[in-house]
mmCIF file of the N, C-alpha and C atoms, coordinates in Angstrom:
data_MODEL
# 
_entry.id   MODEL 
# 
loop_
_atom_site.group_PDB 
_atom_site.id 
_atom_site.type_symbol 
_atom_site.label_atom_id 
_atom_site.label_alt_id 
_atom_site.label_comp_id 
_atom_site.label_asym_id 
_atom_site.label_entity_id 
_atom_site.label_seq_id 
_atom_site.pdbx_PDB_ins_code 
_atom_site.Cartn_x 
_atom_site.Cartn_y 
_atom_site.Cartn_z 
_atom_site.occupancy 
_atom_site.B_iso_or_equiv 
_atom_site.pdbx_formal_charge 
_atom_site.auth_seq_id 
_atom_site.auth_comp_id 
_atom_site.auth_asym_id 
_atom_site.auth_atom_id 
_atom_site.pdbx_PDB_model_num 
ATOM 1   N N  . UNK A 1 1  ? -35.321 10.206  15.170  1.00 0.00 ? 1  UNK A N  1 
ATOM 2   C CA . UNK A 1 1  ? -35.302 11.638  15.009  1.00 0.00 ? 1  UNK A CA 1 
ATOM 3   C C  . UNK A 1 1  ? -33.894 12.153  15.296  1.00 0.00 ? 1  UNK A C  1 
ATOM 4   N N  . UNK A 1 2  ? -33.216 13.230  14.707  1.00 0.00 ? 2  UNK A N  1 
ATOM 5   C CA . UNK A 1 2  ? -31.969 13.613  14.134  1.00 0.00 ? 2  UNK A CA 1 
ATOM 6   C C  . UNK A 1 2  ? -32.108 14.943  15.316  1.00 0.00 ? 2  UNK A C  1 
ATOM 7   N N  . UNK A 1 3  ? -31.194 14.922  16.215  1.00 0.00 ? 3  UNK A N  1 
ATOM 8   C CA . UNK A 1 3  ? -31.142 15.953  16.889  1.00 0.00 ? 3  UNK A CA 1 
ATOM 9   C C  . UNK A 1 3  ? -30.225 17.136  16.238  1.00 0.00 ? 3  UNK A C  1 
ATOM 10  N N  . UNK A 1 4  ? -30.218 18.362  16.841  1.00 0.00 ? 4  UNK A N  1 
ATOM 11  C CA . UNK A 1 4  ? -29.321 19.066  16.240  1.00 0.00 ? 4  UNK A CA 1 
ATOM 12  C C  . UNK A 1 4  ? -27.924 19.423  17.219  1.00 0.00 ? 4  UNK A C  1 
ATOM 13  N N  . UNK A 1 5  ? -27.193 19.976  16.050  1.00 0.00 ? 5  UNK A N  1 
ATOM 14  C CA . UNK A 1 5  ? -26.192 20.350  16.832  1.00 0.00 ? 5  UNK A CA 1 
ATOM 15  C C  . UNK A 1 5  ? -25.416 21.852  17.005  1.00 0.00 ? 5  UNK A C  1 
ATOM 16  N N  . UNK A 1 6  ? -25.110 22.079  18.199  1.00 0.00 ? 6  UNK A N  1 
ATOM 17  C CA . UNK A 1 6  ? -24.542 23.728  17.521  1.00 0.00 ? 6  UNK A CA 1 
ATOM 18  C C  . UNK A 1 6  ? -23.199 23.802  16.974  1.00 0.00 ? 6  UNK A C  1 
ATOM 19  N N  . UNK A 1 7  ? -22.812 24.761  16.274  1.00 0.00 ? 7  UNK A N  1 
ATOM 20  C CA . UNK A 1 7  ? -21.578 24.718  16.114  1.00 0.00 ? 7  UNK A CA 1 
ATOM 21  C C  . UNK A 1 7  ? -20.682 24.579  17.027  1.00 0.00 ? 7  UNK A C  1 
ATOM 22  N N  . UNK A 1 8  ? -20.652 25.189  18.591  1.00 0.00 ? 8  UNK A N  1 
ATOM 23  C CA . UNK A 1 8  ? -19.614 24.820  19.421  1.00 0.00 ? 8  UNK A CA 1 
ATOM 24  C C  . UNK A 1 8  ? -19.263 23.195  19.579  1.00 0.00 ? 8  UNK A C  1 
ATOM 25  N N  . UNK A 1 9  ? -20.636 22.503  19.664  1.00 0.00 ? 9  UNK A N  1 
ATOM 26  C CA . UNK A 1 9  ? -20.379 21.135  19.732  1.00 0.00 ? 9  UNK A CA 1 
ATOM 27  C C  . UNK A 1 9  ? -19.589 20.733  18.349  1.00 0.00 ? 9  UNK A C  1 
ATOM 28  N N  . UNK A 1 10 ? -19.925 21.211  17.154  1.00 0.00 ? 10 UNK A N  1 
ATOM 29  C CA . UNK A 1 10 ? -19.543 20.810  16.149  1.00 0.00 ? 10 UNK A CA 1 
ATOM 30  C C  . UNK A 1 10 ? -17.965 20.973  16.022  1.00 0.00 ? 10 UNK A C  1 
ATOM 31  N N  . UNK A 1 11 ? -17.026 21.939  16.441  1.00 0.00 ? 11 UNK A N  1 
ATOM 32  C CA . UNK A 1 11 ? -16.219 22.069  16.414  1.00 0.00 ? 11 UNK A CA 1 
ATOM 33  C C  . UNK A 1 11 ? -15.164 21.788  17.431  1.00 0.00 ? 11 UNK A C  1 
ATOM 34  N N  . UNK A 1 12 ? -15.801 21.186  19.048  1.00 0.00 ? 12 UNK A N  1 
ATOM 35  C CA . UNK A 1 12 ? -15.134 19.888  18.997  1.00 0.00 ? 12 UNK A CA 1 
ATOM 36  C C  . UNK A 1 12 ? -15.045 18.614  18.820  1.00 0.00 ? 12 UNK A C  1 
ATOM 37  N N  . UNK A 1 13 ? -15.824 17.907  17.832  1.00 0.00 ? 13 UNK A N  1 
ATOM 38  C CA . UNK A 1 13 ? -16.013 16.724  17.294  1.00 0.00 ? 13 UNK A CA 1 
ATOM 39  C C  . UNK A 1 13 ? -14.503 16.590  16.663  1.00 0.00 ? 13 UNK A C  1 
ATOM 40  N N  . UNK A 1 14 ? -13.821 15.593  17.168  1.00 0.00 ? 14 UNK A N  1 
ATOM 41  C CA . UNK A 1 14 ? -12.622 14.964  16.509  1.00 0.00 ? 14 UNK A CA 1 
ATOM 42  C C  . UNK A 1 14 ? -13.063 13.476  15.910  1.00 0.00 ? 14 UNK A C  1 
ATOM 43  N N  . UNK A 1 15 ? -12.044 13.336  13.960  1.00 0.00 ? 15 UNK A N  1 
ATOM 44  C CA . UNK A 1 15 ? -12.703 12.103  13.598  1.00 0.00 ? 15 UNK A CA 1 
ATOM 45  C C  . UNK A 1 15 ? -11.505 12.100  12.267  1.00 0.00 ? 15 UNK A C  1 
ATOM 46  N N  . UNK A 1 16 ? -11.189 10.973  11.854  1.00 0.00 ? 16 UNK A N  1 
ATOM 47  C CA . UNK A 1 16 ? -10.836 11.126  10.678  1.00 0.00 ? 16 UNK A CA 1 
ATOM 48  C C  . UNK A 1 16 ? -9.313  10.804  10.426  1.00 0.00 ? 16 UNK A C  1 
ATOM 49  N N  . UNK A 1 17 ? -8.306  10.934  9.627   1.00 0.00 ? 17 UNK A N  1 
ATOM 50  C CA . UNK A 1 17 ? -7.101  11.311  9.423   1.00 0.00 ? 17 UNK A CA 1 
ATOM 51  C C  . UNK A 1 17 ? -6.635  12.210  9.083   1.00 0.00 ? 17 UNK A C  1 
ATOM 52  N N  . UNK A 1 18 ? -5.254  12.783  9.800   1.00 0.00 ? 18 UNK A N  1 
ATOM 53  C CA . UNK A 1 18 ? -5.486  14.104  9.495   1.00 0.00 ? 18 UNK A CA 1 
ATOM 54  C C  . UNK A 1 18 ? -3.286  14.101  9.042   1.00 0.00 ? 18 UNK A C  1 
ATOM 55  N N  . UNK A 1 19 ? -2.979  14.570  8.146   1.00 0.00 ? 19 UNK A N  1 
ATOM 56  C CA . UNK A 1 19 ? -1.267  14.576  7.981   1.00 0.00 ? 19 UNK A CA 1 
ATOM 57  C C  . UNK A 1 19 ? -0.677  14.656  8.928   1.00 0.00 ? 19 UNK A C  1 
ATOM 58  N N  . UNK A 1 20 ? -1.211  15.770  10.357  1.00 0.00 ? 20 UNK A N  1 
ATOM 59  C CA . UNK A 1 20 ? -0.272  16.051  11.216  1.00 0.00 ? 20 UNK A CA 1 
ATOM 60  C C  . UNK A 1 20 ? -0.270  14.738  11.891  1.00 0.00 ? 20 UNK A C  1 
ATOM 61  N N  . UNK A 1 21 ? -1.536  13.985  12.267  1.00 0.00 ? 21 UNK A N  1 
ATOM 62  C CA . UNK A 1 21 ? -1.521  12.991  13.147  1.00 0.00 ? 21 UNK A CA 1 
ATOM 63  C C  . UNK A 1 21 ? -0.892  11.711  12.546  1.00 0.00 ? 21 UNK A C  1 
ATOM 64  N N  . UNK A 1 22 ? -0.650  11.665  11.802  1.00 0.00 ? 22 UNK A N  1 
ATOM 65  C CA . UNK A 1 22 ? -0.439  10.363  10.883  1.00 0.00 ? 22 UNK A CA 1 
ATOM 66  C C  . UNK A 1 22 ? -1.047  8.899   11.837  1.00 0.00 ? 22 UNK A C  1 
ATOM 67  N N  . UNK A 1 23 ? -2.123  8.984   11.640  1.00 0.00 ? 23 UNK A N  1 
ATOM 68  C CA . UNK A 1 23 ? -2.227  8.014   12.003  1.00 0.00 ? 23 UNK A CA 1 
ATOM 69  C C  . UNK A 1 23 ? -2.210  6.513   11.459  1.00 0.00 ? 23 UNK A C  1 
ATOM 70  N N  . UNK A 1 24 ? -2.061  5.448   11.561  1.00 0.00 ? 24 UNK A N  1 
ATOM 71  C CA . UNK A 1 24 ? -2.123  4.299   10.375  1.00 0.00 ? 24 UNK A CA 1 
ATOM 72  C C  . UNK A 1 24 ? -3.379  3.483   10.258  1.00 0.00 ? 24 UNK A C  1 
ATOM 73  N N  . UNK A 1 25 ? -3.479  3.210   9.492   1.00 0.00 ? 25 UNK A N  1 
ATOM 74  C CA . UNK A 1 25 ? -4.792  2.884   9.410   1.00 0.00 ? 25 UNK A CA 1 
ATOM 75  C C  . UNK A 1 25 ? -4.919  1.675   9.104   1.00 0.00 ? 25 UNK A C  1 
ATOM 76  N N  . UNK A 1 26 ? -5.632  0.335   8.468   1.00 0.00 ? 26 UNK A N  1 
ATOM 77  C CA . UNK A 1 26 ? -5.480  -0.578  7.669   1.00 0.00 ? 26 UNK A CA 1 
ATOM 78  C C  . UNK A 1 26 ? -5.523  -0.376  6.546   1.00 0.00 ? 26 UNK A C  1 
ATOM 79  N N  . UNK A 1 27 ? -6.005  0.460   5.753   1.00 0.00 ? 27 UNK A N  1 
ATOM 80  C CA . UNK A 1 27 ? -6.375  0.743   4.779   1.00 0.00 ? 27 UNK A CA 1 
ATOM 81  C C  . UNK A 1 27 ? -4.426  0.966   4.168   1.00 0.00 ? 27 UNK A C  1 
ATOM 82  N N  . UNK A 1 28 ? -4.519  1.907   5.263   1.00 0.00 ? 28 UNK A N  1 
ATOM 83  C CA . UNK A 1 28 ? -2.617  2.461   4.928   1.00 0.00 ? 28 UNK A CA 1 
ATOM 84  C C  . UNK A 1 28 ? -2.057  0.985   5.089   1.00 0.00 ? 28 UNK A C  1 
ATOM 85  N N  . UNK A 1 29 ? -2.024  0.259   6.182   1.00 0.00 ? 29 UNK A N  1 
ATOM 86  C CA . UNK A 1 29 ? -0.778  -0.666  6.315   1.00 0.00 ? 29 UNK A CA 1 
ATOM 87  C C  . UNK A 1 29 ? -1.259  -1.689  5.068   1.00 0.00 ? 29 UNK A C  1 
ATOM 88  N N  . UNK A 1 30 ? -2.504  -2.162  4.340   1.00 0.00 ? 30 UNK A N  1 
ATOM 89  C CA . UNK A 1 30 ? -2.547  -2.776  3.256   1.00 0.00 ? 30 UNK A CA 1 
ATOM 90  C C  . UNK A 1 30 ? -1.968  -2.043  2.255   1.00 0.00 ? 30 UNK A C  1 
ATOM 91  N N  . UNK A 1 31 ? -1.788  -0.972  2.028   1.00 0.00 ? 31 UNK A N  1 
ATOM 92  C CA . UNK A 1 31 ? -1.700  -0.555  0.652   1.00 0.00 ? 31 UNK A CA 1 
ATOM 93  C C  . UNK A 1 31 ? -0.145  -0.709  0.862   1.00 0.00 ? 31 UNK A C  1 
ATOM 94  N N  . UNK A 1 32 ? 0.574   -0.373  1.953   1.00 0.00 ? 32 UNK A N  1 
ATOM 95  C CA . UNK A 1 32 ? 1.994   -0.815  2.384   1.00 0.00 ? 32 UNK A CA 1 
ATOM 96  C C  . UNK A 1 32 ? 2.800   -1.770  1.454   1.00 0.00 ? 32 UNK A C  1 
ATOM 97  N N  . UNK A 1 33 ? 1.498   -3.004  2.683   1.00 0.00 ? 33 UNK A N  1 
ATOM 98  C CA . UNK A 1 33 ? 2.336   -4.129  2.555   1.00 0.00 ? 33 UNK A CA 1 
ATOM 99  C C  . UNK A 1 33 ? 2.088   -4.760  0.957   1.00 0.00 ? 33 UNK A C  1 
ATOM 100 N N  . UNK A 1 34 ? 1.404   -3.721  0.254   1.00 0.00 ? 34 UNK A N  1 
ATOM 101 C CA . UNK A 1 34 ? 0.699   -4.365  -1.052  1.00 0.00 ? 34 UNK A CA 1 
ATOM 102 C C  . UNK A 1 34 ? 2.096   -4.116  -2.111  1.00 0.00 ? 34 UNK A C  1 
ATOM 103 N N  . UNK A 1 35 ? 2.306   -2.761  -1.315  1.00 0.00 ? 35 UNK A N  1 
ATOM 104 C CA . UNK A 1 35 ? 3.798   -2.372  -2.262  1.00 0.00 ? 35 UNK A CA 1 
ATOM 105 C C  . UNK A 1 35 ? 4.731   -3.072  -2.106  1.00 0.00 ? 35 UNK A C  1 
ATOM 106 N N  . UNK A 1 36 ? 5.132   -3.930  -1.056  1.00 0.00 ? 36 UNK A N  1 
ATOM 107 C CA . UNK A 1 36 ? 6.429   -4.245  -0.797  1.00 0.00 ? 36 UNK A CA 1 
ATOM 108 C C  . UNK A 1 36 ? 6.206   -5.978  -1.329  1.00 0.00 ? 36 UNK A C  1 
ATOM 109 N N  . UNK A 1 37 ? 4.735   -6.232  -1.522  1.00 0.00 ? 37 UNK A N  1 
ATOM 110 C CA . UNK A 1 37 ? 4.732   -7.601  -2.125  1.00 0.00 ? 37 UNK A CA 1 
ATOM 111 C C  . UNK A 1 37 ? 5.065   -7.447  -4.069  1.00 0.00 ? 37 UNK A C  1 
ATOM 112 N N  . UNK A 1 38 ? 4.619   -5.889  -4.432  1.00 0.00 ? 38 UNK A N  1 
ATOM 113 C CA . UNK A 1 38 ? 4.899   -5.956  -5.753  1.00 0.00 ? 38 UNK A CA 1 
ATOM 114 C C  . UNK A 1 38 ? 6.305   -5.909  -6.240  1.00 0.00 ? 38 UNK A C  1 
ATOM 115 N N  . UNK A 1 39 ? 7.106   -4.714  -5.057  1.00 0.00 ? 39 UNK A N  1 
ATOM 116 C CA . UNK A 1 39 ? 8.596   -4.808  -4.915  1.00 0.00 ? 39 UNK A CA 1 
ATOM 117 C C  . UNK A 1 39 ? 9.154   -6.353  -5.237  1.00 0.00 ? 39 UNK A C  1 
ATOM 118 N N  . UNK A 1 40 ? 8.817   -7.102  -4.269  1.00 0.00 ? 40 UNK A N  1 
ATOM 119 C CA . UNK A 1 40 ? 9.096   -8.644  -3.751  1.00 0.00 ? 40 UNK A CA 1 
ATOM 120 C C  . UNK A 1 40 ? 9.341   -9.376  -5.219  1.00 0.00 ? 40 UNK A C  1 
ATOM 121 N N  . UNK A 1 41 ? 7.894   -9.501  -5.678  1.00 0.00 ? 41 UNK A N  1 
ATOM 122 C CA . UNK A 1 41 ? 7.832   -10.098 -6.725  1.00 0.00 ? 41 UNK A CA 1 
ATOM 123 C C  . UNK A 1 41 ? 8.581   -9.476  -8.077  1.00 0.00 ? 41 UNK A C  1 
ATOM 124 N N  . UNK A 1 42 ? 8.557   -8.403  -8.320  1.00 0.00 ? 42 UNK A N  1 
ATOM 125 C CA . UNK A 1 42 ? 9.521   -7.884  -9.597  1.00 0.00 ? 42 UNK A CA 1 
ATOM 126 C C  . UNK A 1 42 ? 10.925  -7.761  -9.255  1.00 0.00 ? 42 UNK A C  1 
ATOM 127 N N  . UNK A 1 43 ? 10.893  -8.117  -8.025  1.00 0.00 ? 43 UNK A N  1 
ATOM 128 C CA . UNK A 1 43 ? 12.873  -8.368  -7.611  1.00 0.00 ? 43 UNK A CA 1 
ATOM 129 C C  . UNK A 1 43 ? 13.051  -10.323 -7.841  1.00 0.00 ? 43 UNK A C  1 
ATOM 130 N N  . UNK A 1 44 ? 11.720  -10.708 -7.962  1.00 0.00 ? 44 UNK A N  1 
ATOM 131 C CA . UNK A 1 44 ? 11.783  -12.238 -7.751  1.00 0.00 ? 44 UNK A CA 1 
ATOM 132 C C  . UNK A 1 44 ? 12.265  -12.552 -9.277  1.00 0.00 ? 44 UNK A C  1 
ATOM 133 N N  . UNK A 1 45 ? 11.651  -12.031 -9.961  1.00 0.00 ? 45 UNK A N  1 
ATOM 134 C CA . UNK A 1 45 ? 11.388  -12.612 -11.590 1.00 0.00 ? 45 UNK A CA 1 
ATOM 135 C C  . UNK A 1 45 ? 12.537  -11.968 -11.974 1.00 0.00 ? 45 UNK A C  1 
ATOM 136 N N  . UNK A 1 46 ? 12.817  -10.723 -11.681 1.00 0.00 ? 46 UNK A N  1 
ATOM 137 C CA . UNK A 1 46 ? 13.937  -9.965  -12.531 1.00 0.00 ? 46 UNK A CA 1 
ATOM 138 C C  . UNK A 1 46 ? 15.397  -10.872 -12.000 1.00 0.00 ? 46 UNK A C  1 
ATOM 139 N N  . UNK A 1 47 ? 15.633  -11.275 -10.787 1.00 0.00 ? 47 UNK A N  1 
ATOM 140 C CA . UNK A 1 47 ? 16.784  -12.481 -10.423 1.00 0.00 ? 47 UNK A CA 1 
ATOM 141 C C  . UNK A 1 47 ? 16.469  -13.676 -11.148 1.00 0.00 ? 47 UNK A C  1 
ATOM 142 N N  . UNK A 1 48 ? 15.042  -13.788 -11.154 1.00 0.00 ? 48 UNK A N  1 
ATOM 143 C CA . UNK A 1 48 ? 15.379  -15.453 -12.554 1.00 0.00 ? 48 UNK A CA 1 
ATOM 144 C C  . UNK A 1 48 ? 15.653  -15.346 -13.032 1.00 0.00 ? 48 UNK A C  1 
ATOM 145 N N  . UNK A 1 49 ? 15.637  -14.319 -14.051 1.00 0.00 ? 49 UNK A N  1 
ATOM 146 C CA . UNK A 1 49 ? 15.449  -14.028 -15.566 1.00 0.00 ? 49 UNK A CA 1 
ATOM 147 C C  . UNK A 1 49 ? 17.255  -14.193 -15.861 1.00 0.00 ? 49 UNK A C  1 
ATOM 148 N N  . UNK A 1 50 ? 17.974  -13.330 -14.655 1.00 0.00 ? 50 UNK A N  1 
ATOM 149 C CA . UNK A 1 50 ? 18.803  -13.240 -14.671 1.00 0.00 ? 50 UNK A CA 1 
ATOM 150 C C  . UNK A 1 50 ? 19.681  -14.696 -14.398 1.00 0.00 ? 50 UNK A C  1 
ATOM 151 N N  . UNK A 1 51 ? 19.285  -15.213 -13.550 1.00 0.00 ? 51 UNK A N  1 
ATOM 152 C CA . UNK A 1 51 ? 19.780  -16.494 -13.159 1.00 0.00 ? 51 UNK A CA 1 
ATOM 153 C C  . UNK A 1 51 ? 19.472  -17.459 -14.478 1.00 0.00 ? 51 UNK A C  1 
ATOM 154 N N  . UNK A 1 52 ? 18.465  -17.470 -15.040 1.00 0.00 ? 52 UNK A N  1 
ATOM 155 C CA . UNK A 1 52 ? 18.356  -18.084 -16.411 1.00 0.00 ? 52 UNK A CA 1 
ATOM 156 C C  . UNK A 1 52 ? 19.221  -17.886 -17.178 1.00 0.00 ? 52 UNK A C  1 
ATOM 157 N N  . UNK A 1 53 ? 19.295  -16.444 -17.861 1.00 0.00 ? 53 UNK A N  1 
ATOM 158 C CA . UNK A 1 53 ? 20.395  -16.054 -18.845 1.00 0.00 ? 53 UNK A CA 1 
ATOM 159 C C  . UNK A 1 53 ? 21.716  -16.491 -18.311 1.00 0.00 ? 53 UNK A C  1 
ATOM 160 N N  . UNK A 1 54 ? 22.205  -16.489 -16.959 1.00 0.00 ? 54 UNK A N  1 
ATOM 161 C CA . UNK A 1 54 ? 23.820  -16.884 -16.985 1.00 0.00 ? 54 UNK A CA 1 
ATOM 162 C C  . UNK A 1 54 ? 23.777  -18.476 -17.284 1.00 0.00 ? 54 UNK A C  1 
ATOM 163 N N  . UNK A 1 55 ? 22.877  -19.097 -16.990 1.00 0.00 ? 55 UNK A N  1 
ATOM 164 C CA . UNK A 1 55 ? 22.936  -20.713 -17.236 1.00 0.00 ? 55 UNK A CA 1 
ATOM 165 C C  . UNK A 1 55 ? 22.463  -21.066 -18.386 1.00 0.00 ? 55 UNK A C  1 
ATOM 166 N N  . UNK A 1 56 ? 22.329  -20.394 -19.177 1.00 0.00 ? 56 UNK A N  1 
ATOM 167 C CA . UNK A 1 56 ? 22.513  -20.252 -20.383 1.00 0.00 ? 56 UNK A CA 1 
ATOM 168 C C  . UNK A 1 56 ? 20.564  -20.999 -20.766 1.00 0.00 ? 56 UNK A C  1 
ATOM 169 N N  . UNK A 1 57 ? 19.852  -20.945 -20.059 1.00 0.00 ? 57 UNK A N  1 
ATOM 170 C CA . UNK A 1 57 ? 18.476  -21.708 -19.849 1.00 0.00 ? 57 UNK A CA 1 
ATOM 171 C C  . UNK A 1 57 ? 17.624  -20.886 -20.036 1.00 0.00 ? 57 UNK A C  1 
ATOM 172 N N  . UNK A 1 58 ? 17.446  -20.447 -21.386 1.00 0.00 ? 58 UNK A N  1 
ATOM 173 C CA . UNK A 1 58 ? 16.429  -19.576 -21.969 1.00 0.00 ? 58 UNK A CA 1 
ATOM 174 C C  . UNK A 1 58 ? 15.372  -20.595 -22.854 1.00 0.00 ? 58 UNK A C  1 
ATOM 175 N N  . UNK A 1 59 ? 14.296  -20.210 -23.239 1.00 0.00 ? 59 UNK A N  1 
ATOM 176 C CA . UNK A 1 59 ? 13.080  -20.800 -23.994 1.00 0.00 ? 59 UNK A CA 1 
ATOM 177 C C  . UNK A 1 59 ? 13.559  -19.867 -25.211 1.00 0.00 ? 59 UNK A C  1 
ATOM 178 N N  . UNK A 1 60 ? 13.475  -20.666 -25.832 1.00 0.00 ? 60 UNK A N  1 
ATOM 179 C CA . UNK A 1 60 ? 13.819  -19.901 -27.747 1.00 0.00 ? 60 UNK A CA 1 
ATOM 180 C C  . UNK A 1 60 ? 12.322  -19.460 -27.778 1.00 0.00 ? 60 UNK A C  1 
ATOM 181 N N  . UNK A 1 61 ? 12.276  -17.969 -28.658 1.00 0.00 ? 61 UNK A N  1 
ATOM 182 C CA . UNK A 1 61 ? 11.144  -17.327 -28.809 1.00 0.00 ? 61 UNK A CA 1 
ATOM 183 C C  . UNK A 1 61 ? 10.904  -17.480 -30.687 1.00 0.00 ? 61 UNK A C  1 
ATOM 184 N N  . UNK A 1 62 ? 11.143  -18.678 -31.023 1.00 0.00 ? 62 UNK A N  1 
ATOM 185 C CA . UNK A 1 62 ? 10.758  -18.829 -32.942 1.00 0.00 ? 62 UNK A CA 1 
ATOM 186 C C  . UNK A 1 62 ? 9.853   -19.766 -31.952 1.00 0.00 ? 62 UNK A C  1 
# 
């Protein structure tokens, strides 16, 4: 059975995230570290690509 509540109680119930508090969350530090692995990787491939072309070690596309 679901008790009730009054509004005074209701309005100090603290819960949640809120901008001022910034708090971090996992949710936040995954989505983080999710960015800095996509960073990672399109800085990885874009230096091969590059490191390929100066060594002249390209795959012919015919």
């Amino acid at each position: 059975m679901m008790k009730k509540i009054t509004n005074k109680k209701l309005s100090k119930i603290i819960g949640g995230t809120t901008i001022e508090s910034l708090t971090l969350t996992a949710a936040l530090l995954n989505s983080f570290s999710k960015i800095i692995e996509l960073v990672y990787e399109i800085g990885s491939g874009f230096g091969s690509s590059v490191r390929r072309m100066g060594e002249e070690n390209i795959c012919s596309t015919k």
